[in-house]
C-alpha positions as CSV (number, residue, x, y, z in Angstrom):
1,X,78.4,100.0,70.3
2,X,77.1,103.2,70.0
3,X,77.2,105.7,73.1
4,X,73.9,107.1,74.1
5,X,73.5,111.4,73.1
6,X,74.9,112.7,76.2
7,X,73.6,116.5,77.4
8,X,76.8,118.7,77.2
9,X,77.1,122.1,79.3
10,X,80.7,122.4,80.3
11,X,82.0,123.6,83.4
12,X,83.2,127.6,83.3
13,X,87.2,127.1,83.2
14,X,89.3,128.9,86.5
15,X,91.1,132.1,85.3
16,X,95.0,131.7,85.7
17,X,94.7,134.2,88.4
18,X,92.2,131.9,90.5
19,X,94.4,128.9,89.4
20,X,97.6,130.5,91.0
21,X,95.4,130.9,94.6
22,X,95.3,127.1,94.3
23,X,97.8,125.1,96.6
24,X,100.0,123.6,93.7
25,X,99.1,120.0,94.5
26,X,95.6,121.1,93.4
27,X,96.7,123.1,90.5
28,X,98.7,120.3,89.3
29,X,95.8,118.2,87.4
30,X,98.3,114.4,87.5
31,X,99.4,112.9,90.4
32,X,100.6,109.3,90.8
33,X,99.2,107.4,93.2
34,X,99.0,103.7,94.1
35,X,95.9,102.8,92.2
36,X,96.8,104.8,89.3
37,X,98.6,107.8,87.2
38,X,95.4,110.3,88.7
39,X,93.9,113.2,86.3
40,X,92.0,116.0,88.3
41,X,91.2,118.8,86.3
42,X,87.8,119.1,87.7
43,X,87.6,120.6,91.1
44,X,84.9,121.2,93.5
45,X,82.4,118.9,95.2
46,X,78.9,119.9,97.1
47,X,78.5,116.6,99.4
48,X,80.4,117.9,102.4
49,X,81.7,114.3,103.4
50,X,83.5,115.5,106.9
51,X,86.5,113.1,106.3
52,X,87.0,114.1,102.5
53,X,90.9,114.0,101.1
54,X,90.0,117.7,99.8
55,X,91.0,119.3,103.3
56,X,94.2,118.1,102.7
57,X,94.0,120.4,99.4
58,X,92.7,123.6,101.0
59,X,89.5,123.5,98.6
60,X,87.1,121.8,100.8
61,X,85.1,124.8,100.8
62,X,85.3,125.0,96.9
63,X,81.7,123.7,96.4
64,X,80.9,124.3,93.0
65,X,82.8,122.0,90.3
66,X,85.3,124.3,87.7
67,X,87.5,123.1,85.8
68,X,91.3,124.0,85.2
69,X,91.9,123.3,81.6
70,X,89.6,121.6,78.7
71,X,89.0,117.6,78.4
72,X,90.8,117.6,75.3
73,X,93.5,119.1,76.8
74,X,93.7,117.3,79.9
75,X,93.9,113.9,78.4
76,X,96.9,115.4,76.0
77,X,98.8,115.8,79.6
78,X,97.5,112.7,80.8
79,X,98.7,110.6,77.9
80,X,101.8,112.6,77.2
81,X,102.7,112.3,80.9
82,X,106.6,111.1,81.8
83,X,105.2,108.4,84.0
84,X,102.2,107.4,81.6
85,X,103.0,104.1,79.3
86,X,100.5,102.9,76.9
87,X,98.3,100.0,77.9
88,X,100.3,99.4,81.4
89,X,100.1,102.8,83.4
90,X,96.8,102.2,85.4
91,X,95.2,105.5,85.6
92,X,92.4,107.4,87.7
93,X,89.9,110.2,86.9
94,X,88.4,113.0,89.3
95,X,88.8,110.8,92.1
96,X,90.5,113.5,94.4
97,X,88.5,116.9,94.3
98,X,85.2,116.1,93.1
99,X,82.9,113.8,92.2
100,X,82.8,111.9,89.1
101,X,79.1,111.0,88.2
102,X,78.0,114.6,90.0
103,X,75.2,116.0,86.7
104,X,77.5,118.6,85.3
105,X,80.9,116.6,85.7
106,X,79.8,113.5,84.3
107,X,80.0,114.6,80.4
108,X,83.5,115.8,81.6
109,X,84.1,112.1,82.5
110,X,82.8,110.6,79.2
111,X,84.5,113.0,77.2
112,X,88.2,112.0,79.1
113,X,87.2,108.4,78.7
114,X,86.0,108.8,74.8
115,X,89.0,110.7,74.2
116,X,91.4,107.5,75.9
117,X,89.3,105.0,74.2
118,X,89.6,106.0,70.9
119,X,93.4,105.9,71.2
120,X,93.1,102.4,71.5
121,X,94.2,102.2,75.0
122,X,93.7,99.6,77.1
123,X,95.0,100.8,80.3
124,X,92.6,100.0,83.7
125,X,91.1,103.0,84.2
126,X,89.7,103.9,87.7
127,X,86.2,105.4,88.4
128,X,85.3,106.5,91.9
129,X,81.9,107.5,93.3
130,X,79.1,107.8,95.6
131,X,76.4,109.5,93.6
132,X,73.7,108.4,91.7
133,X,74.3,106.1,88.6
134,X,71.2,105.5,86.1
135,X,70.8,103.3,83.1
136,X,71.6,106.1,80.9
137,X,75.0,106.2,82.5
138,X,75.3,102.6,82.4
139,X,75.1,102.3,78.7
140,X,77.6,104.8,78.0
141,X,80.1,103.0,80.5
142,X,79.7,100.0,78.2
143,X,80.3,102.4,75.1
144,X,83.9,102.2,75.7
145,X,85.4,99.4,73.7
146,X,89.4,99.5,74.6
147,X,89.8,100.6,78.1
148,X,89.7,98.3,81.2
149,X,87.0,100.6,83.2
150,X,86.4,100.0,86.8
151,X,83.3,102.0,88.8
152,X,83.9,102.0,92.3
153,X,80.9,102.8,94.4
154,X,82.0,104.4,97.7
155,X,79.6,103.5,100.4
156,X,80.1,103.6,103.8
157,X,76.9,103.3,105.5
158,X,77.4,105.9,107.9
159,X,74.3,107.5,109.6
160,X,75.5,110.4,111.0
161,X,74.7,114.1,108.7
162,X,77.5,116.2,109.9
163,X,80.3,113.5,109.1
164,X,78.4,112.2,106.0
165,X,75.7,114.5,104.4
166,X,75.1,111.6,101.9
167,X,73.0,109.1,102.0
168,X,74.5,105.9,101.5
169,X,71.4,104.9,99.9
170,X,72.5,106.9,96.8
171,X,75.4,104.9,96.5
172,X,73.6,101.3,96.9
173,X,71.2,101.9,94.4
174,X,74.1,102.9,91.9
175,X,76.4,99.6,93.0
176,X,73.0,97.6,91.7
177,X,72.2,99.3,88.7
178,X,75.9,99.2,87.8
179,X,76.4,95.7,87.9
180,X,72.8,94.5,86.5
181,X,74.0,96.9,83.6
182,X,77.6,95.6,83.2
183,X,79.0,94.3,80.5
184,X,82.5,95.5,79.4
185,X,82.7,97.6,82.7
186,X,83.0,96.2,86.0
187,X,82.0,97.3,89.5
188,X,83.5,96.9,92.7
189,X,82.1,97.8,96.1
190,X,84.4,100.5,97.7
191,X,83.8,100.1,101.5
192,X,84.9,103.0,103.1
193,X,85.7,104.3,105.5
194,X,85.4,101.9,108.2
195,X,85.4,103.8,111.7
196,X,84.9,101.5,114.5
197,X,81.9,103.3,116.7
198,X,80.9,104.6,113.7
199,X,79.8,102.4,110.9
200,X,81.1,98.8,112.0
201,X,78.8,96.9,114.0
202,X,76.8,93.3,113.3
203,X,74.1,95.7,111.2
204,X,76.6,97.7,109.1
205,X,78.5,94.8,108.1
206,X,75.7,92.5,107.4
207,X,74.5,95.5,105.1
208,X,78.3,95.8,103.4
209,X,77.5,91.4,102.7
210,X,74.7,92.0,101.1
211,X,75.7,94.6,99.0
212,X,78.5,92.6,98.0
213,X,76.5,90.5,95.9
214,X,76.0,93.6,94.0
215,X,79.8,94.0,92.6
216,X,82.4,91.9,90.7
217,X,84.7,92.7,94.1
218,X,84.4,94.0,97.1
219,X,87.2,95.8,98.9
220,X,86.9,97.4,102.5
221,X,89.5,100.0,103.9
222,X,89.9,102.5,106.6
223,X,90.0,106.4,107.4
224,X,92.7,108.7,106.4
225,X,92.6,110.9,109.0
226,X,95.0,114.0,108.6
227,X,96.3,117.0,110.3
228,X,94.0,118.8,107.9
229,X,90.3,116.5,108.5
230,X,91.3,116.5,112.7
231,X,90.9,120.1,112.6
232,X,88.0,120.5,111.3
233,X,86.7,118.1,113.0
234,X,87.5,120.2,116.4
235,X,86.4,123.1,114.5
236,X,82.8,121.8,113.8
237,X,82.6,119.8,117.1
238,X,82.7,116.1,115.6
239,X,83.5,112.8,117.7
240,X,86.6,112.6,117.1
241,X,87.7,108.8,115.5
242,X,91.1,108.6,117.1
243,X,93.2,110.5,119.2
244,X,96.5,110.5,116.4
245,X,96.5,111.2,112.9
246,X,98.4,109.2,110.5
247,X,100.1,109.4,106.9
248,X,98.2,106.0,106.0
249,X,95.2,105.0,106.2
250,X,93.8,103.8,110.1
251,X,92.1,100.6,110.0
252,X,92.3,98.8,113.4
253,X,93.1,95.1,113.8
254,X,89.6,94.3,115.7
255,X,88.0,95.8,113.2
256,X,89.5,94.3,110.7
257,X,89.2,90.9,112.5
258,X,85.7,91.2,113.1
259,X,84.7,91.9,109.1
260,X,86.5,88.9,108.1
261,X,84.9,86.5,110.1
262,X,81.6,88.3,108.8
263,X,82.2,87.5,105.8
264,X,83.9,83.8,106.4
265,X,80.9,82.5,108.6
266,X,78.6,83.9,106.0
267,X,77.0,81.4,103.0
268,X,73.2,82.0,101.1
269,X,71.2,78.8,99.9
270,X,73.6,76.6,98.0
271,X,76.6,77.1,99.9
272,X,77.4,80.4,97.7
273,X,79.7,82.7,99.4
274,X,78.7,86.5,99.8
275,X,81.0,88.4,97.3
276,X,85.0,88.4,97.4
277,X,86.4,90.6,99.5
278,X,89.9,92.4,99.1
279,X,92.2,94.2,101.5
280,X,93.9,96.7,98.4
281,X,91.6,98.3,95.3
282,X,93.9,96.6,92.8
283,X,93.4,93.3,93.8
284,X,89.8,93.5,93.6
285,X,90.2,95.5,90.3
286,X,92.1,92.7,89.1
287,X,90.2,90.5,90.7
288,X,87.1,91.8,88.9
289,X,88.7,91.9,85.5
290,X,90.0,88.3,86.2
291,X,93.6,89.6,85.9
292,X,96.7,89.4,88.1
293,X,97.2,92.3,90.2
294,X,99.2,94.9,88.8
295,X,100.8,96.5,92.2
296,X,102.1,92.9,92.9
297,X,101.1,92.8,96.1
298,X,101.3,89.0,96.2
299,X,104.8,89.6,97.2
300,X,103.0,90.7,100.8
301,X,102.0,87.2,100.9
302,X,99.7,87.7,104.2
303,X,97.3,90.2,102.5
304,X,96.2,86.8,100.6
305,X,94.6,84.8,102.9
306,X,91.5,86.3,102.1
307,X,91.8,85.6,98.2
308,X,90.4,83.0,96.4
309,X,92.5,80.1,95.4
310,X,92.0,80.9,92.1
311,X,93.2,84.9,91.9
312,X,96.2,83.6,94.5
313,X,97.3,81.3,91.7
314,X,96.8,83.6,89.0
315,X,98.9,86.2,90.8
316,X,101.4,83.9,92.0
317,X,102.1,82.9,88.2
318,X,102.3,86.7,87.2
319,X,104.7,87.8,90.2
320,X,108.2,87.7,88.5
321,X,111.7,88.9,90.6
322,X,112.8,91.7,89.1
323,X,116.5,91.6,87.9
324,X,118.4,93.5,90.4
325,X,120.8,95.4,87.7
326,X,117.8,96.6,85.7
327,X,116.0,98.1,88.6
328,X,118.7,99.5,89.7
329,X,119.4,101.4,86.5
330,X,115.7,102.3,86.4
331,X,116.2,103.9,90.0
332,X,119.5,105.7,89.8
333,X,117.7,106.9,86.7
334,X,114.6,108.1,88.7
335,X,116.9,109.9,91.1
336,X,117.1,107.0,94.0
337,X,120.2,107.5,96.6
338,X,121.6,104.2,98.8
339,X,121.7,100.8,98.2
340,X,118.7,99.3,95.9
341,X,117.8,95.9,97.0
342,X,115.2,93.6,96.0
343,X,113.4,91.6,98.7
344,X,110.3,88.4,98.5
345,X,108.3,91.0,99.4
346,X,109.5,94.3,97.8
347,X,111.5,96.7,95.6
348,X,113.3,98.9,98.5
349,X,114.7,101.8,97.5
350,X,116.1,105.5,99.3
351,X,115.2,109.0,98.2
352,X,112.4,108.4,95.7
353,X,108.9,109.7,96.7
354,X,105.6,108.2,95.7
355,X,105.4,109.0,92.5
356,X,108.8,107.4,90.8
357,X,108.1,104.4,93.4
358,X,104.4,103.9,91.9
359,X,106.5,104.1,88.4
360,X,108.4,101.6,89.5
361,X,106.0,99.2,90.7
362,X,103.6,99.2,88.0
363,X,106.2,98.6,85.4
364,X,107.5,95.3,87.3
365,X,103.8,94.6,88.7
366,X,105.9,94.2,92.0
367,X,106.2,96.4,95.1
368,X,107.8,99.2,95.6
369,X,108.5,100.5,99.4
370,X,111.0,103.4,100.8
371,X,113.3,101.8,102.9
372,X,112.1,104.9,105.5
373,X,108.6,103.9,105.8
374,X,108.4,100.3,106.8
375,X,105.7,97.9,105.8
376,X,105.0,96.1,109.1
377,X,104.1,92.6,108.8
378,X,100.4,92.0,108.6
379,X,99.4,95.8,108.8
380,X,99.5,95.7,105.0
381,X,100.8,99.3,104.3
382,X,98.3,100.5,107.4
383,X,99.1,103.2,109.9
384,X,100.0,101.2,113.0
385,X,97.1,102.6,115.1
386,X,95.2,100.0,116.3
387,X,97.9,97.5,115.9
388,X,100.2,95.6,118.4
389,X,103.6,95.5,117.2
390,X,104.0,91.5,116.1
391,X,107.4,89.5,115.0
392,X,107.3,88.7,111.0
393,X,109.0,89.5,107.7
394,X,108.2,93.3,107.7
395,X,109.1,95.2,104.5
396,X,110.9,98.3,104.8
């Protein structure tokens, strides 16, 4: 297939100078997380969402999209990465500092994404957004003939301006043009974040079911809410969410609770269910792309009772116990101190921050978890706000 002439106007490049005044987390264009080895070499993002990771960055108020270093160039460093191996590594684009289908970052996107795809790759590769999508776009989505692309369309469904400038309109219309359009991509419904008070009740969810018929998956997670996002949220006089802030994300248990049985209790003409829903982006990634899921949380075997029969049993066939010696070498290697053991549930290792653990994970399709940062049972890798404390196999 063909792609469709794409307008080109590229983003003026950042002097070194106004580089170095970036926090180096920002200046840094990779960064491994969970769904994915992350490229970011855009930054900069007018929609002013109040709850946006980019405070934790320091470049919230960076409102105009620039970009550190060319496409070309970026995908170099993305594919010559330590951590990046061909056709496993899942990786993300722009999904940390800007917007990805924002009018003059777009072509930025495509060229990344042309650049992969003509290497042959066929990693999963992430897309993130809450903008609009058109049928233009669509068709050069489906240009892409190697990689595993996924589009997932943030939306929220939060009324209020001052936490989310955005209409969440914006974002529906997109989730339905993208998947009437589909056909080598896939699109998931990204429901986030769910604030109880906020966006929860009987009309917000029944509007998150509908939608849901809209996407391949559907996946619904919390708030993080930082340090960083609960100041300025005192600064600008917002209602505060919760009194604490967390390293992970906050999604209560009621909450929680009260979207499943949504979902369960709902069925259209036919007995049809409304969508799949999914507690972690990979599993509906996978999910979406018919696939095992390749953080292996099937090993957290209570974050599946929400997953249909089928995907259980396609995970459950692709979840392999690691040999213990091997890991162990790949570990020691990585720079891991203590005892490595290998659980049902996880890899558990000592000293090793995200990004080697993530390494880890993806290469066995099996979790990963820092002995020093338990997973308690049933929270699934939640903060534990929200949460009574409840007897089960927890994974440290």
């Amino acid at each position: 297939m063909t792609a469709p002439s794409v307008p080109r106007r590229s983003l003026p490049l950042l002097t070194s100078e106004q580089i170095g005044q970036l926090q180096p987390a920002l200046a840094d264009v990779i960064e491994y997380r969970k769904s994915g080895l992350s490229l970011n070499h855009i930054v900069g993002c007018p929609l002013e969402c109040a709850y946006c990771v980019r405070h934790v960055f320091g470049n919230f108020t960076m409102k105009t999209p620039k970009r550190l270093m060319s496409d070309e160039a970026a995908a170099a460093a993305l594919v010559n990465h330590p951590y990046f191996r061909p056709h496993k590594t899942p990786l993300q684009l722009f999904n940390r500092a800007t917007d990805a289908m924002l009018p003059v970052v777009k072509p930025h996107l495509y060229a990344v994404l042309r650049q992969l795809d003509d290497r042959g790759l066929t990693n999963h590769v992430l897309v993130i957004t809450r903008w609009r999508v058109s049928a233009e776009d669509c068709a050069v989505l489906n240009s892409f003939e190697n990689l595993r692309l996924t589009v997932l369309v943030t939306h929220s469904g939060i009324d209020n301006p001052a936490i989310e400038p955005v209409n969440s309109a914006y974002a529906a219309d997109s989730l339905r043009m993208l998947y009437e359009h589909a056909e080598r991509y896939r699109t998931v419904l990204y429901w986030r974040p769910i604030v109880p008070g906020l966006n929860d009740s009987d009309e917000h969810i029944e509007r998150a079911r509908e939608l849901s018929l809209h996407a391949h998956a559907t996946v619904f997670t919390g708030l993080f809410f930082r340090d960083e996002i609960k100041a300025y949220y005192e600064a600008n006089g917002l209602p505060e969410p919760y009194d604490d802030t967390a390293r992970r994300k906050i999604m209560p248990e009621l909450a929680e609770r009260r979207i499943l049985d949504a979902f369960d209790s709902a069925t259209l003409p036919g007995g049809k269910p409304w969508g799949t829903l999914f507690r972690k982006t990979s599993c509906g990634v996978a999910f979406a792309h018919g696939e095992a899921d390749y953080n292996g949380h099937y090993g957290v075997r209570e974050l599946c009772d929400i997953c249909p029969p089928e995907q259980i049993a396609l995970c459950a066939k692709a979840w392999v116990k690691p040999d213990l010696d091997e890991v162990t070498r790949e570990a020691r290697a990585l720079g891991a101190t203590g005892p490595v053991e290998i659980t049902d549930r996880a890899i558990v290792v000592e000293g090793l921050d995200e990004p080697p653990r993530y390494f880890l994970q993806h290469g066995h399709g099996y979790q990963c978890h820092d002995r020093t940062k338990p997973h308690h049972y049933r929270q699934h890798g939640r903060a534990s706000i929200g949460w009574a404390a409840e007897d089960g196999p927890d994974s440290p």
